[in-house]
Every structure is written in C-alpha cells, then in structure tokens.
N, C-alpha and C positions, 0 to 999 in steps of 0.2 A: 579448615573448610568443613562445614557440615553434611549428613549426609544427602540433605534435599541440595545442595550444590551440584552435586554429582550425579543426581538423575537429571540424564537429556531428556526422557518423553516428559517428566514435569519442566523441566527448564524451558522446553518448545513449546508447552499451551502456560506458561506462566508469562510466553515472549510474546503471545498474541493478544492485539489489541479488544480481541472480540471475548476472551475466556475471561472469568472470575474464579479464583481459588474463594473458597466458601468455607472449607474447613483444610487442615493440616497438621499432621502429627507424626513425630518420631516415638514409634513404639515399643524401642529398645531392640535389643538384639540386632540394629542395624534396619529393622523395618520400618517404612511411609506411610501413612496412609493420609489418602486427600481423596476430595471433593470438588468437583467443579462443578461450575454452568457456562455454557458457551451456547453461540448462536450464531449462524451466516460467518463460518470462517473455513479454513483447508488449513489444517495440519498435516508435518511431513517427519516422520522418524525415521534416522539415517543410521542403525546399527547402534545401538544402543550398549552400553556395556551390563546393566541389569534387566530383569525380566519386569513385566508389569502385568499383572491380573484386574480388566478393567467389569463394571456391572454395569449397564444402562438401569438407570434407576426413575427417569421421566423422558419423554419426549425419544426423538432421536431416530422416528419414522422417516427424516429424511437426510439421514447417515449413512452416506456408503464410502468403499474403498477406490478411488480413482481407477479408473478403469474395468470395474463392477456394479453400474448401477444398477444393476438388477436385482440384487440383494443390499439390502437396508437393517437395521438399526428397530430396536424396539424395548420398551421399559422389559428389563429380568433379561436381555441376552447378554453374554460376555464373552471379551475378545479376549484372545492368550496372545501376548504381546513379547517375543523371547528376547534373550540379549541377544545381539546380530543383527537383527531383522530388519528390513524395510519395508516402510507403507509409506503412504500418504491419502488423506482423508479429507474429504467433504463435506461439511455441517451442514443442510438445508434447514431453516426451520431453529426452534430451541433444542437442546439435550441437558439433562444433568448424570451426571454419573459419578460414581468410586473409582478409585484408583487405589491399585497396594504394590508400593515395587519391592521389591528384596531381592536380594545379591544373589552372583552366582555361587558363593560360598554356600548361601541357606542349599542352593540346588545341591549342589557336590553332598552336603549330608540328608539329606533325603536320600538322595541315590543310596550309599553308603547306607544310611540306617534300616529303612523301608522297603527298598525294593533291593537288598542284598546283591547291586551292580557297582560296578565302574561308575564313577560322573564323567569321564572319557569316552565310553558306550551309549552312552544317553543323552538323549535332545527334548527339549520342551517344545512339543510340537504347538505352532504357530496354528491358533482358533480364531475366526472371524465371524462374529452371532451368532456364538453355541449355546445352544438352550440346555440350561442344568440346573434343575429349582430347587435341589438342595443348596447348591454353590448359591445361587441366588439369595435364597433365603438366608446362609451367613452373612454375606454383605449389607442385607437389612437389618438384621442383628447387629452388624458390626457400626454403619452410619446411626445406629438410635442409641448408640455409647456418648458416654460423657468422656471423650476422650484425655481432660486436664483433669479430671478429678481419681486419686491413684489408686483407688479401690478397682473403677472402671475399666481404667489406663490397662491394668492388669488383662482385666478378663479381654480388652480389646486387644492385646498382643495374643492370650490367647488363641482368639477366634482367627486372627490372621496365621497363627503356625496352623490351623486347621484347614484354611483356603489354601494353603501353599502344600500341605500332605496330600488332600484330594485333588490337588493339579495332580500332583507328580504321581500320586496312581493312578489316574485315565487319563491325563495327557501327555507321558514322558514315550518315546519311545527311541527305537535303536537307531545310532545315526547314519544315513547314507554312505556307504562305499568306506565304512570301516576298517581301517589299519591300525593294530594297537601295536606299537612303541615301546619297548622300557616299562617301568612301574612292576609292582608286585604280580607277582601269577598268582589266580585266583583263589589259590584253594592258598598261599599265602596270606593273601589280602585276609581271605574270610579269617585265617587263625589268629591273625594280630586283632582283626576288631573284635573279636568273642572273646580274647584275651584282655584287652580291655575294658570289654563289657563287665566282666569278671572280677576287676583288680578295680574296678572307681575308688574304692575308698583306702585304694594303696597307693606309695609314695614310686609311682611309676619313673622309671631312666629309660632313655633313651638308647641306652645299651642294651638293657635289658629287653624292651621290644627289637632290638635290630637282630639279638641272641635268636630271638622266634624264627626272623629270616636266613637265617646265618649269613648277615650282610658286616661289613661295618658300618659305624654309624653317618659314617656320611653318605655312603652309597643308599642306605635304607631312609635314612632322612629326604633324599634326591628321589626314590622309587615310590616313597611312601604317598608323598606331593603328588606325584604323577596318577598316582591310582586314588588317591581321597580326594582331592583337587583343594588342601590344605595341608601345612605343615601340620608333624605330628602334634605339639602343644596345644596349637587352636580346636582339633580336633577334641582330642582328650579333654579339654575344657568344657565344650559347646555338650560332650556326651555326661559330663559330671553336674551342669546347668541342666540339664533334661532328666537326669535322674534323680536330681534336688528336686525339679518341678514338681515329677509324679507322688514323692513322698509327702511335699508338703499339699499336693491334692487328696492324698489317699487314706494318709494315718496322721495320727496326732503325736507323733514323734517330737521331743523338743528341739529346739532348730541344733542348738550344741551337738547333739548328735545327728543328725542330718551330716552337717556337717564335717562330723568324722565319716560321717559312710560314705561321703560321697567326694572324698579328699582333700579337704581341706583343712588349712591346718588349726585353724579357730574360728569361732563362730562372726567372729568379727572380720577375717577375712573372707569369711564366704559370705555376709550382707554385702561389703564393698564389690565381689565379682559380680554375684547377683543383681545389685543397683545397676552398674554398668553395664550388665549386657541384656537383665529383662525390663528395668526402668522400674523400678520400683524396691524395695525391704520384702526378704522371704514372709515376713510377718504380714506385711501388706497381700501380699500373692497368696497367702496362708487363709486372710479373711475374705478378698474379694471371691475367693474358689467356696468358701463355706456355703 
C-alpha cells in the first residue's frame, strides 16, 4: 500500500465526483503533496489518522465549514487540518488549493527536536482561514516546483519540512485535561536525546542508551516510545537523516565522510537510507541546495 492510500482527507476529495487532483507527489520521508481544484461539492473528514496543511491558492470565497457560514475561504488562507479532527465542508463557487499531509511520526520529532516537549503533551491545534503570508508564500514556492524532476523533488521536500517546523512552532499547543502515564521523566527524556545528539556518528546500543535511564532494555525501549512517539531506531535514524541534511547544505565535506559522522557504516549505505527516506542521492540534495 502506498502512502497516498492511506491519507483519508486525499482519499475523500479523490472520492468526489466534483474534485480533480491536478498535481501529486510523494516527497520522501513519508510526505504528500497534491493539488486540487474542485467546485459545487461538500466534503466531510471523519478523524483522520495524519495531519494535513491546506493553502487556498484561487477562488474559494464561497468556502465555509458547515455550520459557519459566516466565515469563508479566500486565495493565501490556510486550514490546519490535525489527525483526529472532524469537519465537513462546503464548496460554493471554484476553489483551488495545496494540500501537504505528513504523519504523526514527522509531529512526534518536531515535538522532540524543536520545541524540547513530549509529542504526548502537545496538539496541533485545529486552524480554520488563518492568515500567515509567510506560510503562504512557502506553498507558492512550493506548487512552482517541478516536483518529478530530482534536483527539484529535493528542494520541494525541503520546503515541506519548513511548512511543517513553522506549524509546529505557532500552532502546536498543550493538550486539554493532560494526564501523563509512563514514558521517560523529563529531565530523562532530555539526557537520552542530547546524548544522542552527541553520539550520531557512533555505533549507538540500545543498552547503552537504557544505561542513561538505568532501565532495562525492554522497559526503556517501551518508555522511550511513549515519550518520543517512536521506537528508539526510527528515531536515531530520522536524527542521523537531518544531520546528513545540514552538512551536505552547509560544507563541502565529501559524502564518505558525511557519512561516518553521521553513523553509517559506508557511503554506500547511507545513499541507500537517504534515497528512501528523502527521495533522492545525498549528491542530488548536495546540488539541488547549491
């Protein structure tokens, strides 16, 4: 199954006879991005398992959320659309817009990298035509890519991890009537990811980090999940992919080395991790950033 399979808000306007998908693309690291146009229809999203970041990009003056028409739809507003959530919606008129979903994993390390929380403590608050012309103006950046071509393809995952850092610092907040459970205490949590931060281009054990909690390894593997909202490996991965990122943006390091500093064990295994999860060769990401 791929990953637009599994997004219901695309599966719901891909199911309506009135919407046209116009563009679509898997950007690697597990991100969407599409394009619609629709006209005279009522969509309805019933809890969603991923988030979606939408931009009205033409029309859409006569867009509201069932039971608000008082408020409407306009080219440059965007709706924060969380996993959970329920709408349903109204097209009067044409609209075209973007759409970007990505998983609640990306949320869980944002939390965790960016804003030094829990993804347990924090909610992507639910936006209905919020005016932000920065954010705006990525998603016009982002629809004038050439999204098949993989120089592009690149800089457009890019710009998508930057619409999904600026959600998560002004619109994540604490969640109602919070009870935390289990998982690492905090000043835990913080030591294990500084320690990792640390150690990217060492040959990390899983004992070795449970050592930090003084857990065993199943108990800290089980608490670790709870407080990252990822097993440790996926984790450690996704932070050794982002710290490859910034070297191959920042310096001219040759990738062979890159990739010893950032754990892996050859240069040929870190293209292969890097194809699959940013969608393209460090070399490619290396030129598209030049």
């Amino acid at each position: 199954m791929s990953a637009v399979d599994q997004l219901q808000v695309f599966q719901s306007m891909n199911e309506s006879p009135h919407a046209r998908l116009e563009h679509c693309a898997e950007l690697g690291d597990g991100l969407v991005a599409a394009i619609w146009n629709n006209r005279h229809d009522a969509r309805d999203y019933d809890a969603p398992s991923h988030h979606t970041l939408s931009c009205y990009l033409d029309g859409g003056t006569g867009t509201f959320r069932r039971g608000q028409p008082q408020s409407k739809g306009a080219p440059d507003k965007l709706c924060i659309l969380p996993a959970g959530h329920e709408s349903a919606w109204v097209i009067n008129g044409e609209i075209r817009l973007a759409h970007l979903y990505f998983s609640q994993e990306h949320f869980a390390l944002g939390c965790v990298s960016l804003l030094d929380r829990e993804p347990r403590e924090l909610q992507l608050c639910e936006r209905t035509f919020l005016d932000d012309p920065l954010q705006a103006m990525r998603f016009r950046r982002l629809i004038a890519m050439n999204w098949q071509e993989p120089g592009e393809r690149l800089l457009t995952s890019s710009m998508a991890h930057e619409l999904i850092s600026h959600a998560l610092l002004t619109q994540a907040g604490l969640r109602d009537g919070l009870r935390l459970k289990g998982g690492l205490a905090p000043v835990t949590r913080r030591r294990v990811a500084d320690y990792i931060e640390q150690n990217l281009g060492e040959a990390l054990s899983l004992g070795e980090l449970a050592g930090l909690a003084a857990l065993s390894e199943y108990h800290f593997a089980r608490m670790f999940r709870e407080s990252f909202g990822m097993p440790p490996h996926r984790y450690l991965l996704a932070r050794r992919l982002s710290r490859a990122c910034q070297l191959l943006r920042e310096t001219r390091l040759p990738l062979g080395e890159i990739a010893l500093a950032c754990g892996f064990a050859s240069a040929s295994h870190f293209t292969n991790r890097f194809r699959d999860s940013i969608g393209g060769t460090p070399g490619e990401y290396r030129a598209a950033h030049a």
